[in-house]
BALOBA-1460 file (C-alpha; in Angstrom, 3 decimals):
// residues 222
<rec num="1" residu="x" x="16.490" y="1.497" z="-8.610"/>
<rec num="2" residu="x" x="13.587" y="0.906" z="-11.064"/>
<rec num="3" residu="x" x="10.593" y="3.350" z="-11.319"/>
<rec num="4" residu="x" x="6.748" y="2.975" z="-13.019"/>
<rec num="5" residu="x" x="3.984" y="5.155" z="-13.722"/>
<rec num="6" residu="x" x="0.443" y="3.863" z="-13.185"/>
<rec num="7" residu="x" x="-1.201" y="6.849" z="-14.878"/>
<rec num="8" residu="x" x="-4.079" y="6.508" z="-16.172"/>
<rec num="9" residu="x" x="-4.034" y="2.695" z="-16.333"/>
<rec num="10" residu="x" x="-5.542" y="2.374" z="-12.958"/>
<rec num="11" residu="x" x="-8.325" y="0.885" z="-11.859"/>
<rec num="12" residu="x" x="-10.802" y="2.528" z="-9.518"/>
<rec num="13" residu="x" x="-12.208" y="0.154" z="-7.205"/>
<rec num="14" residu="x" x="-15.345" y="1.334" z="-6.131"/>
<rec num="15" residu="x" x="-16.357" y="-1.908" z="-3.172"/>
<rec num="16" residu="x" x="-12.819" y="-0.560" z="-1.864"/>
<rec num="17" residu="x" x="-13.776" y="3.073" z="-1.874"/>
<rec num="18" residu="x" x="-17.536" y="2.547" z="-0.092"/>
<rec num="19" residu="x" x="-16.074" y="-0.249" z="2.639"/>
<rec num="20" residu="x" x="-13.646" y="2.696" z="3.735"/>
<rec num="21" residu="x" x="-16.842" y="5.179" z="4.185"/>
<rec num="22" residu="x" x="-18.352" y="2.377" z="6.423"/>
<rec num="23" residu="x" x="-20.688" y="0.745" z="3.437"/>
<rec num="24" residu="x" x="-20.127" y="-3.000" z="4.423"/>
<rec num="25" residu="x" x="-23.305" y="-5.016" z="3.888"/>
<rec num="26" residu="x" x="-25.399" y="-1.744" z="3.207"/>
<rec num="27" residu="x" x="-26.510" y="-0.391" z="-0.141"/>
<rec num="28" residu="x" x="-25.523" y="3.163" z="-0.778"/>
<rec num="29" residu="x" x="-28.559" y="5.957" z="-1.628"/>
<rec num="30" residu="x" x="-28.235" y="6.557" z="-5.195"/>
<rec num="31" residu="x" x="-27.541" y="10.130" z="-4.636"/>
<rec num="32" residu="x" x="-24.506" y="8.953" z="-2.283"/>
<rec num="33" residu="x" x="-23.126" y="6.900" z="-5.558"/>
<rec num="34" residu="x" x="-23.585" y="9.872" z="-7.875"/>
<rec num="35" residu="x" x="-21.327" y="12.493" z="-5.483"/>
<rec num="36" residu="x" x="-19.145" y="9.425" z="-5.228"/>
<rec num="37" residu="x" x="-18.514" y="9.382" z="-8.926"/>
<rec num="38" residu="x" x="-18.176" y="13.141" z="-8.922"/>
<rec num="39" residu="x" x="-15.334" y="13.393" z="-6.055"/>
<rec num="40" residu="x" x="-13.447" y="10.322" z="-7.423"/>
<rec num="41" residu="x" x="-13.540" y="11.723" z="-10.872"/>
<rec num="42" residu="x" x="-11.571" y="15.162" z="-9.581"/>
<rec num="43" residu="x" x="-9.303" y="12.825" z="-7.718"/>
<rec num="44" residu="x" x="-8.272" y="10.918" z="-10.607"/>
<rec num="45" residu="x" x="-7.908" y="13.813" z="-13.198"/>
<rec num="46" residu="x" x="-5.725" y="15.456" z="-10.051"/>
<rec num="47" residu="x" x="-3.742" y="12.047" z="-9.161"/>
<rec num="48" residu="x" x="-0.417" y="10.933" z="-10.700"/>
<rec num="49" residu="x" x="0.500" y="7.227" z="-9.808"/>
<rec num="50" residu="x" x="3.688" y="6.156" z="-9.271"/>
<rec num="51" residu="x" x="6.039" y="3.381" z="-7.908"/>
<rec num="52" residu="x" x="9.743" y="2.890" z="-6.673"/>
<rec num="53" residu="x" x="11.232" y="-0.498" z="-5.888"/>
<rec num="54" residu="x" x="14.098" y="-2.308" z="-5.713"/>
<rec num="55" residu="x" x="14.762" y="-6.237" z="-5.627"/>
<rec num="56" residu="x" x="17.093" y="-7.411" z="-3.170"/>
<rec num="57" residu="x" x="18.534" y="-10.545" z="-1.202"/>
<rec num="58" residu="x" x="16.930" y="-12.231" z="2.275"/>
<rec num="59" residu="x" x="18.889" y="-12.722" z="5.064"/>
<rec num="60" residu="x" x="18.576" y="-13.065" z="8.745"/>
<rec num="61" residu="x" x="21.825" y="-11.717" z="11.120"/>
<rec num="62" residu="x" x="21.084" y="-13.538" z="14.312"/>
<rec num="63" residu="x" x="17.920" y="-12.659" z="15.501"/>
<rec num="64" residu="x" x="17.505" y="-9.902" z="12.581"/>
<rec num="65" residu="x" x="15.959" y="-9.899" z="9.258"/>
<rec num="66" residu="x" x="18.351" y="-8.286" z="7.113"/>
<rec num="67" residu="x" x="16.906" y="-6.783" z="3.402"/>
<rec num="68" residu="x" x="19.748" y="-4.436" z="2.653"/>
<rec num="69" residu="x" x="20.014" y="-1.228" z="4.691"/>
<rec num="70" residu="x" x="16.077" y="-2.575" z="6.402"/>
<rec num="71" residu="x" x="16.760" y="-4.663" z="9.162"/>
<rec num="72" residu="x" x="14.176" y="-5.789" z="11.930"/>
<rec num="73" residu="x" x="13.441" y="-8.435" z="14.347"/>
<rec num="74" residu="x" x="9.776" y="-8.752" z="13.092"/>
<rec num="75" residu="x" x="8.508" y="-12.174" z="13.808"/>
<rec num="76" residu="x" x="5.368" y="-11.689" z="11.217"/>
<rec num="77" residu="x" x="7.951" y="-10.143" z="8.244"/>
<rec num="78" residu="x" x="9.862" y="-13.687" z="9.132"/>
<rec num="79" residu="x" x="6.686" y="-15.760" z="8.727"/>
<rec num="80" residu="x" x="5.631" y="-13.681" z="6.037"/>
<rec num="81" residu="x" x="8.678" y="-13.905" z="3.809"/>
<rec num="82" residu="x" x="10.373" y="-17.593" z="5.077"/>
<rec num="83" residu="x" x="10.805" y="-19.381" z="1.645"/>
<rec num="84" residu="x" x="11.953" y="-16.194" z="0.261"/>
<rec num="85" residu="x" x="15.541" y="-16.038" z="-1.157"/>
<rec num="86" residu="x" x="14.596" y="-12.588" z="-2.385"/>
<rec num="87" residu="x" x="11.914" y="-9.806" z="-1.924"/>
<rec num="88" residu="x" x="11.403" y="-6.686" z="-3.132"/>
<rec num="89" residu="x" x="10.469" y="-2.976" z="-1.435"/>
<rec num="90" residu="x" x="8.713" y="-0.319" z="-2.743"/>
<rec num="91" residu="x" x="7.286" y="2.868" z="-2.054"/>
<rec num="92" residu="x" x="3.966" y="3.876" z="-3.872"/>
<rec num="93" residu="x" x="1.812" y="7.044" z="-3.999"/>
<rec num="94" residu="x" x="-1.058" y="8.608" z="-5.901"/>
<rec num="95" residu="x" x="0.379" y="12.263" z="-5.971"/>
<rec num="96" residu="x" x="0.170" y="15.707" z="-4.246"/>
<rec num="97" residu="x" x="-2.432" y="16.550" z="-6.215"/>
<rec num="98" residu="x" x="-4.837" y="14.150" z="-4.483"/>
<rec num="99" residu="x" x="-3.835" y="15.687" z="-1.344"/>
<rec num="100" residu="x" x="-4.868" y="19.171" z="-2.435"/>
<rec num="101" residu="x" x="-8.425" y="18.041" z="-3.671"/>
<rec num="102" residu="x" x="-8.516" y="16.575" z="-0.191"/>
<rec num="103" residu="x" x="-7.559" y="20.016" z="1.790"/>
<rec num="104" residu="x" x="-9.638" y="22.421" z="-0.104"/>
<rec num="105" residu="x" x="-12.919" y="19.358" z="1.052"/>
<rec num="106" residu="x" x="-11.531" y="19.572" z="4.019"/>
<rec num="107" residu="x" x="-12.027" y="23.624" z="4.514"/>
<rec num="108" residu="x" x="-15.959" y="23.425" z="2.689"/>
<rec num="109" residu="x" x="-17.526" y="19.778" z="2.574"/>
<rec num="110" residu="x" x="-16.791" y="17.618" z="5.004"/>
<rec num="111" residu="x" x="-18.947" y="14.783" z="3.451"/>
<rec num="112" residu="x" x="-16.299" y="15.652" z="0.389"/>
<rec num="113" residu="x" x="-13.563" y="15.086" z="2.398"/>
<rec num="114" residu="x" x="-14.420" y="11.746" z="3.515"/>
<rec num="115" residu="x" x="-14.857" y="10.740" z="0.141"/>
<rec num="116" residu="x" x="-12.040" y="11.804" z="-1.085"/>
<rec num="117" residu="x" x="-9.647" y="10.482" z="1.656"/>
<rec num="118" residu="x" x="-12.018" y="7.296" z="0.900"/>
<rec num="119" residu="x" x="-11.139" y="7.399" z="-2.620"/>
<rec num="120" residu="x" x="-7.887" y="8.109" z="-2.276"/>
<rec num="121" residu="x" x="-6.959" y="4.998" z="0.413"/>
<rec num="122" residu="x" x="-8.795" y="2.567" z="-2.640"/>
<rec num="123" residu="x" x="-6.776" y="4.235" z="-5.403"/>
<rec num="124" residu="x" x="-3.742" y="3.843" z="-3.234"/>
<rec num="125" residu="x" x="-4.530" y="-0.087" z="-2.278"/>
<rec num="126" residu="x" x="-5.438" y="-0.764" z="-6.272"/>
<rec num="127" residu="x" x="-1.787" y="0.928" z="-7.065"/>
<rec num="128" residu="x" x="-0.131" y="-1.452" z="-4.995"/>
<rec num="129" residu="x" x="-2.427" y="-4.299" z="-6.286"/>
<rec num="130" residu="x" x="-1.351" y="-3.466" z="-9.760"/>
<rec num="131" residu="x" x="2.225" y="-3.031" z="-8.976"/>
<rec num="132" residu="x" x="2.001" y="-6.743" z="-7.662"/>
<rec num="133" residu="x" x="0.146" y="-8.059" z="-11.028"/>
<rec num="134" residu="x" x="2.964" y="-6.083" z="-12.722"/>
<rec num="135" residu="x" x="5.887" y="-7.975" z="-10.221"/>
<rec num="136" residu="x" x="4.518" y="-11.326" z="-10.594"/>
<rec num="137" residu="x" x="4.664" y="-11.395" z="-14.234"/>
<rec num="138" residu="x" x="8.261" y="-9.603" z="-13.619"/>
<rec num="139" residu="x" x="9.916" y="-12.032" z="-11.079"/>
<rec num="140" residu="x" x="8.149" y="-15.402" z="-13.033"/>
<rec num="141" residu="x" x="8.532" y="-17.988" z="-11.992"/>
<rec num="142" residu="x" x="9.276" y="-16.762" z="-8.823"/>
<rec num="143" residu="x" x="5.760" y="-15.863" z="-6.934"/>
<rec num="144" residu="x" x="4.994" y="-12.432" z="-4.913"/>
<rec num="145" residu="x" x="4.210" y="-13.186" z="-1.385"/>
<rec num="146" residu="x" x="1.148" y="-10.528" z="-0.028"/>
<rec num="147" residu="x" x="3.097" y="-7.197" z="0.873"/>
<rec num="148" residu="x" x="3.795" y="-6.437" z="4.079"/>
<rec num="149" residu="x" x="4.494" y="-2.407" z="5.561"/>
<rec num="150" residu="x" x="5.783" y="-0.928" z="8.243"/>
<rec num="151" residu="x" x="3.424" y="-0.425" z="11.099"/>
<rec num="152" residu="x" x="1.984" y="-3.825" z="10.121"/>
<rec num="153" residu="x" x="1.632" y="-6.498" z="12.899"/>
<rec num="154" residu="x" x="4.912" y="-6.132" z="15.024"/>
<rec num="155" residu="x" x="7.082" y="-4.624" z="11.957"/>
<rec num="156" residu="x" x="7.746" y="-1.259" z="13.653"/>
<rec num="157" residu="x" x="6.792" y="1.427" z="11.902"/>
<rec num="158" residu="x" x="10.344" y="3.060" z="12.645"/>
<rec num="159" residu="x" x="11.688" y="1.074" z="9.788"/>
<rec num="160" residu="x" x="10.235" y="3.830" z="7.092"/>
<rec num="161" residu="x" x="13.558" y="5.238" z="7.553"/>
<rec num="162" residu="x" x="15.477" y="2.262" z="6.532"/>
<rec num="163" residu="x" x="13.052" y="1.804" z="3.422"/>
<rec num="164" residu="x" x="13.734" y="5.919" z="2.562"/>
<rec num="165" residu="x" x="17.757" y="5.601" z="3.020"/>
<rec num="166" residu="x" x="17.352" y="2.397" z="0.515"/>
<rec num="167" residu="x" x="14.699" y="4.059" z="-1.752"/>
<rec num="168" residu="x" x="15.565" y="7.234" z="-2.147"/>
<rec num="169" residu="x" x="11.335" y="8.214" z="-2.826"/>
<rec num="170" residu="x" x="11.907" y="11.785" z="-1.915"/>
<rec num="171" residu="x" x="14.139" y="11.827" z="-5.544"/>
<rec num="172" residu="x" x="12.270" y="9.264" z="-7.212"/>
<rec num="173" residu="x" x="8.372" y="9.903" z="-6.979"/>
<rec num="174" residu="x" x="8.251" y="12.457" z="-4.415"/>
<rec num="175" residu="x" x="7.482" y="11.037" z="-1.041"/>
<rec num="176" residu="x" x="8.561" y="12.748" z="1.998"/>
<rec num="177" residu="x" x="8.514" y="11.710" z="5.898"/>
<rec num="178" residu="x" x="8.364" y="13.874" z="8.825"/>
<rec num="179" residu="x" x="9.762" y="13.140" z="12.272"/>
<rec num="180" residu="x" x="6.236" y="11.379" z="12.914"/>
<rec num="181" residu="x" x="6.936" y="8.749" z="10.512"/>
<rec num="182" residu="x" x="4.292" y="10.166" z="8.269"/>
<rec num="183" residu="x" x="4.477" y="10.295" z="4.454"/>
<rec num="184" residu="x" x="3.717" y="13.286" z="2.383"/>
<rec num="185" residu="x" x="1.629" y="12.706" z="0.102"/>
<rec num="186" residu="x" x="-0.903" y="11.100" z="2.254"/>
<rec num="187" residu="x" x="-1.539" y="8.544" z="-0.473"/>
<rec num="188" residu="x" x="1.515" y="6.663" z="-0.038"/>
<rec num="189" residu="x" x="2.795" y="3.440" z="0.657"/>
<rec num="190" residu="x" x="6.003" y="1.326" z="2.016"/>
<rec num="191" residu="x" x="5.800" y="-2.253" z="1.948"/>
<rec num="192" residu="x" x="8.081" y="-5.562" z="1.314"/>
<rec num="193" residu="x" x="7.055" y="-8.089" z="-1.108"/>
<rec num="194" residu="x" x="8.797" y="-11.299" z="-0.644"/>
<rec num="195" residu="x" x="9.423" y="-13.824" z="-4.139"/>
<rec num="196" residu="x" x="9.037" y="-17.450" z="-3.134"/>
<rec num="197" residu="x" x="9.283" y="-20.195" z="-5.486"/>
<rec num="198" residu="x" x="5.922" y="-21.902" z="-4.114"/>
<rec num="199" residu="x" x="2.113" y="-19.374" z="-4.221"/>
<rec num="200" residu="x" x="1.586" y="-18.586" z="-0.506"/>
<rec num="201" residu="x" x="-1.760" y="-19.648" z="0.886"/>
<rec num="202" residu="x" x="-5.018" y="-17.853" z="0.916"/>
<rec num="203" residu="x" x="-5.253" y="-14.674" z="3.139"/>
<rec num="204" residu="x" x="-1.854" y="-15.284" z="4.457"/>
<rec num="205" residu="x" x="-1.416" y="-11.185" z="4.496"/>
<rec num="206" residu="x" x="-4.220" y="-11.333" z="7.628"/>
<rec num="207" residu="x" x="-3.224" y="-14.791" z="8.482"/>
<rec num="208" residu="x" x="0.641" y="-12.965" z="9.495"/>
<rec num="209" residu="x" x="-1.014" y="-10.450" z="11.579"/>
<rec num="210" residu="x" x="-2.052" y="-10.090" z="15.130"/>
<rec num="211" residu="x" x="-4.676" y="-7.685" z="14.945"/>
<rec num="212" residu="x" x="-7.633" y="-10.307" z="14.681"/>
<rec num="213" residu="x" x="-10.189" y="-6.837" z="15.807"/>
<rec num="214" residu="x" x="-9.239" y="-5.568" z="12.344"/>
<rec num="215" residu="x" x="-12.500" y="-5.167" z="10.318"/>
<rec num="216" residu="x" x="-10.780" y="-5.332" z="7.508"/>
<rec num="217" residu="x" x="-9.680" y="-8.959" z="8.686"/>
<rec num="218" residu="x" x="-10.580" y="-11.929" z="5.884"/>
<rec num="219" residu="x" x="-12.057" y="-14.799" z="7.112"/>
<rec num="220" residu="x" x="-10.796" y="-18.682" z="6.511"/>
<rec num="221" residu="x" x="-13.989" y="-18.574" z="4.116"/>
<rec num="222" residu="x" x="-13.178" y="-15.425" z="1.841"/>
C-alpha cells in the first residue's frame, strides 16, 4: 500500500469551484468572488489532503472484471480500462476538517455552506487531478487512463466495499463508510485508474458514460 500527502501543494481551482455554485457562462458579482476567497481560504487552512492507492493486475473471470478483491460486471469499467494490463485504485480525501467548516455554515450561513461544499467538491476533483499528474510520471511509460468510481455509469456503487477491504482508507487516511455507501469525510473519493501503453482519447471519461443529461458532460469540441 503506498500513501501521499497533497498538503499544501494543491491547487485551488476556482472555474471548478463557481461551475459547482451554478456559475456556467455567467460572471460572478465581485462581492460573490471576494466571500468566495474568504470561505475557500478557511477551507484550505482547515483541509489536509491525502491519497491511498495501490497498483494491481487486470483480469476478467468470465463475465467479471477482476482487480484484486474488486470485482464487477461493469460494461463502462471494461471499455474504460480494455488495453490495460494494470490499473491502479485509490481512495482520496481533503480531511475532516473541511467537513467541520462545512457544518458550523451549515447551522449560520447557508450561502457559506454552499460555498464551502462548492469548494470543497473542486479541492477534492484537483486532488485527484494531481494524484494523476503524480501517477503518470510514476507508471511512465505506461499512460493513466481517466479514473473511473463507483457509482459511475453502470459500476455499482456497492463496490466501495471491495475498494475499502483492498485499501484499508479507514487506517490509512481516515475514510470511513456507512451502511449507505457514504464516505466520511464528505470530501472523498474511490476511483480506478487503468495504465495502458497507448494515451486514451479525448473526453473518453464522459465518452464511457451513459448519463449524456449530465451538465457536467464535455462535448466532442472541448
Amino acid at each position: 500500500m503506498s500513501y501521499r500527502s497533497y498538503y499544501p501543494r494543491l491547487r485551488f481551482p476556482p472555474k471548478q469551484a463557481l461551475r459547482y455554485l451554478g456559475y456556467r457562462s455567467a460572471e460572478p458579482e465581485r462581492e460573490v468572488l471576494a466571500e468566495l476567497e474568504r470561505v475557500r481560504a478557511e477551507v484550505e487552512r482547515a483541509m489536509t489532503p491525502a491519497v491511498c492507492y495501490v497498483r494491481v493486475p487486470v483480469a476478467e473471470e468470465g463475465e467479471e472484471l477482476v482487480l484484486s478483491l474488486v470485482r464487477t460486471k461493469s460494461e463502462g469499467l471494461k471499455r474504460n480500462l480494455s488495453g490495460c494490463g494494470e490499473a491502479v485504485l485509490f481512495a482520496a480525501t481533503i480531511g475532516m476538517g473541511a467537513d467541520r467548516v462545512l457544518s458550523r455554515y451549515a447551522r449560520v450561513d447557508p450561502l457559506r455552506e454552499a460555498m464551502a461544499l462548492a469548494i470543497g467538491a473542486a479541492y477534492a476533483e484537483e486532488l485527484c487531478d494531481e494524484f494523476c499528474r503524480d501517477l503518470a510520471k510514476e507508471c511512465a511509460p505506461l499512460y493513466p487512463r481517466p479514473r473511473f468510481s463507483p457509482g459511475y455509469g453502470d459500476f455499482p456503487l456497492s463496490a466501495q466495499r471491495q475498494f475499502f477491504a483492498l485499501l484499508s482508507p479507514e487506517r490509512e487516511i481516515g475514510i470511513t463508510l456507512n451502511d449507505s455507501l457514504l464516505m466520511s469525510p464528505t470530501k472523498s473519493v474511490t476511483a480506478v485508474v487503468g495504465l495502458s501503453k497507448t494515451p486514451c482519447r479525448p473526453n473518453a471519461r464522459c465518452a464511457d458514460c451513459e448519463r449524456t443529461d449530465c451538465v457536467y458532460r464535455a462535448s466532442e469540441e472541448d
